[in-house]
N, C-alpha and C positions, 0 to 999 in steps of 0.2 A: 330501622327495623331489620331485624335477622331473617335470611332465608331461610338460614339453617332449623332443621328439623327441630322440635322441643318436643319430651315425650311428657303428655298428660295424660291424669287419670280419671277414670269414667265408671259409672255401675251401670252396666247391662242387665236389666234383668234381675236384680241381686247379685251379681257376678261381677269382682272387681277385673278392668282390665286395662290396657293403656294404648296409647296412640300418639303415634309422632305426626306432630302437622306446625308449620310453619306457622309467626305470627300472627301476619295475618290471616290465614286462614281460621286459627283458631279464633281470631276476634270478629270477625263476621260470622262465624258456624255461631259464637255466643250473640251477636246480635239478633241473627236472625231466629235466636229461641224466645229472647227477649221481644221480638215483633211478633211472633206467633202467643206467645205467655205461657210459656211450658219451659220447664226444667232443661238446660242441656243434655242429662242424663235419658232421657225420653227423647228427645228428639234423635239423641245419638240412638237407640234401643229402636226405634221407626226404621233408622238409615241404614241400623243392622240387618233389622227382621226384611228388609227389602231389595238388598243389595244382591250380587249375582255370588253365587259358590267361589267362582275363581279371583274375584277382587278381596282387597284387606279391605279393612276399616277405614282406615284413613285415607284409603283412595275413592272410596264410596261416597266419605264426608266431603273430601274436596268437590266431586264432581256434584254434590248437592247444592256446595254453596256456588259452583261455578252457574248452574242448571238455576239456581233460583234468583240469580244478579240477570243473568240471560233475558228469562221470561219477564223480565220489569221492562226491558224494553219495547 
């Protein structure tokens, strides 16, 4: 599996936009839309609406999926 970043794409909102995030990350951020049953594009739109002014996207995303592996424990 690649570390390296891959840029995907996403609708915020109605708003196309994109976001670099690493294999896995990207395939857990999709797992865990698919445990919750919502679209990744929503769940991404949640991570947006909630995230701080000074972080990207995709450092929002990662610390969602890190923040929701966490709390299982």
């Amino acid at each position: 599996m690649s570390l390296r970043p891959k840029k995907r794409s996403l609708t915020l909102n109605g708003h196309q936009t994109s976001v670099s995030l690493e294999e896995r990350f990207w395939k857990e951020f999709c797992r865990i839309a698919s445990v919750k049953k919502i679209p990744i594009n929503t769940l991404a739109s949640d991570i947006d609406s909630s995230r701080e002014l000074d972080s990207g996207l995709a450092s929002a995303i990662r610390d969602f999926v890190l923040r929701y592996y966490m709390s299982k424990d």
